[in-house]
C-alpha positions as CSV (number, residue, x, y, z in Angstrom):
1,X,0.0,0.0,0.0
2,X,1.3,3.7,-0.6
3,X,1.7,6.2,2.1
4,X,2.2,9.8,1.8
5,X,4.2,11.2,4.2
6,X,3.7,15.4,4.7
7,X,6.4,17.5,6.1
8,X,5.5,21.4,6.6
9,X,8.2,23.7,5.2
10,X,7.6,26.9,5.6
11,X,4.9,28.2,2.8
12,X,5.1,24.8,1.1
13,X,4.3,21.1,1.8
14,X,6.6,18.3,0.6
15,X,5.1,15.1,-0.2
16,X,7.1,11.8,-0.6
17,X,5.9,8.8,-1.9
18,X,7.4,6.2,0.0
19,X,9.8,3.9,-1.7
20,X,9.5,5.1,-5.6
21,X,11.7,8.4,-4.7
22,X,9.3,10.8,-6.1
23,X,8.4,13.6,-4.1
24,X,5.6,16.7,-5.1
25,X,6.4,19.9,-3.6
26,X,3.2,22.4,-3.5
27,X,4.1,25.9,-2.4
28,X,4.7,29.5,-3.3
29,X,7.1,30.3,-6.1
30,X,9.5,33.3,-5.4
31,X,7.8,34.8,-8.4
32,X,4.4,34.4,-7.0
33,X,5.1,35.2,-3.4
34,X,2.8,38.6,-4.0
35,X,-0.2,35.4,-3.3
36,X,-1.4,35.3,-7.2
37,X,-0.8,31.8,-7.5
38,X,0.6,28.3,-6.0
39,X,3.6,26.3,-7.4
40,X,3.7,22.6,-8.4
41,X,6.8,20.6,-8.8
42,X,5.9,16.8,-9.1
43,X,8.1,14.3,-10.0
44,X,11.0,16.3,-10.9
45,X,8.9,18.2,-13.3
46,X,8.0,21.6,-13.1
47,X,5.1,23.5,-14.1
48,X,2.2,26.4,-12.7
49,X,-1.0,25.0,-10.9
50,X,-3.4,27.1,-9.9
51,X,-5.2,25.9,-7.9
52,X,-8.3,28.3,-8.6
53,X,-8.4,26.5,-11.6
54,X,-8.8,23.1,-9.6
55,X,-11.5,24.5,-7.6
56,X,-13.2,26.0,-10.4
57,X,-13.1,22.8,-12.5
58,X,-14.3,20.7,-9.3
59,X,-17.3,23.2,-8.9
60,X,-18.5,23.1,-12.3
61,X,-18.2,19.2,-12.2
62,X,-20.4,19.0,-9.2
63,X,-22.8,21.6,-10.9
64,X,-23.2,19.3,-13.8
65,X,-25.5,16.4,-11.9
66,X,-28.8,17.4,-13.7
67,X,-31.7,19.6,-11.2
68,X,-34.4,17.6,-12.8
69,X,-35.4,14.6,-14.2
70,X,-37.9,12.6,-16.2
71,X,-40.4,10.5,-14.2
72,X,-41.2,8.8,-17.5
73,X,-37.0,7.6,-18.3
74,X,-37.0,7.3,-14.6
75,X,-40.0,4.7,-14.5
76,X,-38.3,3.1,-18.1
77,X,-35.2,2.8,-16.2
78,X,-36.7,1.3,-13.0
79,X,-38.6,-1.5,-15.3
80,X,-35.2,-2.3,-17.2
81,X,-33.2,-3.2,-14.6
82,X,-36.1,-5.2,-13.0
83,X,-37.0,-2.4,-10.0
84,X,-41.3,-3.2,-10.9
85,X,-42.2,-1.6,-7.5
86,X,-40.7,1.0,-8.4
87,X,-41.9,1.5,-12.2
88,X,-44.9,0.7,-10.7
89,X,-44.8,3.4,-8.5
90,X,-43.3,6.0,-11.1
91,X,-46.5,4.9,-14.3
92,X,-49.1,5.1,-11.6
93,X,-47.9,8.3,-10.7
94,X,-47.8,9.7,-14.4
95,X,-50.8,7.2,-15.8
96,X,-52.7,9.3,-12.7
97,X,-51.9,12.8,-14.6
98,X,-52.8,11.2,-18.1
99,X,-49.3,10.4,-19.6
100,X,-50.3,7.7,-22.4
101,X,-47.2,5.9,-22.7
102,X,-47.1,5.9,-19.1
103,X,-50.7,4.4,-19.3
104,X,-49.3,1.8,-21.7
105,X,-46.5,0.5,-19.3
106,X,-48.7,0.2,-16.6
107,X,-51.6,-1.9,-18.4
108,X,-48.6,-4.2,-19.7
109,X,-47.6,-4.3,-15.8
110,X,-50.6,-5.7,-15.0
111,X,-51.6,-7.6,-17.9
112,X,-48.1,-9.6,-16.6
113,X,-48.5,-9.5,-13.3
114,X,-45.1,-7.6,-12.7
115,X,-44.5,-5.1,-9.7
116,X,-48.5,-5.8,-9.4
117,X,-51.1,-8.8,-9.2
118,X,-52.1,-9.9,-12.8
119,X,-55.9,-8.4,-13.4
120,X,-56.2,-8.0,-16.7
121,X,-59.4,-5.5,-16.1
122,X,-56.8,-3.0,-14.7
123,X,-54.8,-3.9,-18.1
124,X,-57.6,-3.1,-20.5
125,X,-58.4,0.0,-19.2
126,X,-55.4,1.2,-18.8
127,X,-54.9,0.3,-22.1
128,X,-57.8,1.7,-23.5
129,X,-57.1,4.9,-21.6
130,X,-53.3,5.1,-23.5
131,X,-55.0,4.6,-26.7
132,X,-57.6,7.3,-26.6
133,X,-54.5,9.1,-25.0
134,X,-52.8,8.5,-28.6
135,X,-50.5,5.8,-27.9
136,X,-50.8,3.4,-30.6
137,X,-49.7,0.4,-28.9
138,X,-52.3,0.7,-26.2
139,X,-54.7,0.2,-28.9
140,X,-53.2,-2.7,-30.1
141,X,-52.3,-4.5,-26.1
142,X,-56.4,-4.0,-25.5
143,X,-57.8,-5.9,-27.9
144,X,-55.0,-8.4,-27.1
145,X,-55.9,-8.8,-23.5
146,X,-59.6,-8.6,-24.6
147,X,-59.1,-12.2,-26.1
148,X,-57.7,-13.3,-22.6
149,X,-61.0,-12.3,-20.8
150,X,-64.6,-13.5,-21.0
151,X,-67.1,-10.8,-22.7
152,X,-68.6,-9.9,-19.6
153,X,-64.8,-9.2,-17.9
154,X,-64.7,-6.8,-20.9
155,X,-67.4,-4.2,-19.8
156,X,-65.9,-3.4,-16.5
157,X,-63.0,-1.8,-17.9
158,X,-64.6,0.2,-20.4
159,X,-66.9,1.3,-17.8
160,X,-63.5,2.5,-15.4
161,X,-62.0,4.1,-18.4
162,X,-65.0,6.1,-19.4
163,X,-65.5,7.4,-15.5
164,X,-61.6,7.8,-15.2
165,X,-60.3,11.2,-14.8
166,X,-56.5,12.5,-14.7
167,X,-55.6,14.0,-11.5
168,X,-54.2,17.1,-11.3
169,X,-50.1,17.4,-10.8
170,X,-48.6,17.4,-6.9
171,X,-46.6,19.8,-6.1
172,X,-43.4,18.3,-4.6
């Protein structure tokens, strides 16, 4: 294992690395002893550092992380890697607020019984509710899960869908 060993020497800290005979010496320059800037020598090389400009770099790296994100990749993301609580946690959310793609995924969640007991009434109206929402495939998964149910499991859905109304968006 490597150890750094500091020594203090007046403005400037020496740093040997234990066994390889390098050393890094970080202090103030005779040129730059006015405060405008900080020296580097590291292994037997010389050069400026500022260290501003190490600072600055590390801020804007830690201000890249993005402020907000999609629910909707989120809840994709969640179902890829095999999280279903939480993609079915994330499409509910956004199926609530009328988000057809949203609506999609979550009548697929329950038409498989993933993240959710299988009830392939939830599944046809949620997919009936992605297709009058203008996703395509949820036009297509409700008359596929239509052929999985008896004709009179197929009037209960149409008869949620049709009351069904988005709620509004919470604030967080």
């Amino acid at each position: 294992m490597r150890h750094l060993a500091p020594a203090i020497e007046g403005a400037s800290a020496r740093f040997n690395h234990v066994g390889a005979g390098n050393s890094v010496v970080i202090g103030r320059s005779p040129a730059l002893r006015s405060g405008r800037g900080m020296q580097c020598k590291a292994m037997g090389g010389s050069g400026t550092l500022l260290i501003f400009r190490m600072a600055f770099f590390i801020l804007m790296l830690g201000l890249s992380v993005p402020v907000a994100t999609d629910p909707y990749k989120d809840a994709q993301a969640a179902y890829d890697r095999g999280d279903h609580g939480a993609a079915l946690r994330l499409n509910k959310s956004l199926s609530d607020q009328g988000h057809a793609d949203a609506q999609n995924n979550l009548g697929r969640m329950f038409d498989i019984g993933q993240g959710v007991r299988q009830n392939y009434v939830q599944a046809r109206m949620w997919f009936n509710l992605a297709g009058a929402g203008g996703n395509s495939d949820g036009n297509k998964n409700r008359d596929v899960v239509a052929g999985k149910m008896t004709p009179a499991q197929i009037a209960e859905p149409q008869r949620l869908a049709t009351v069904w109304k988005p709620k509004p968006t919470q604030p967080r």
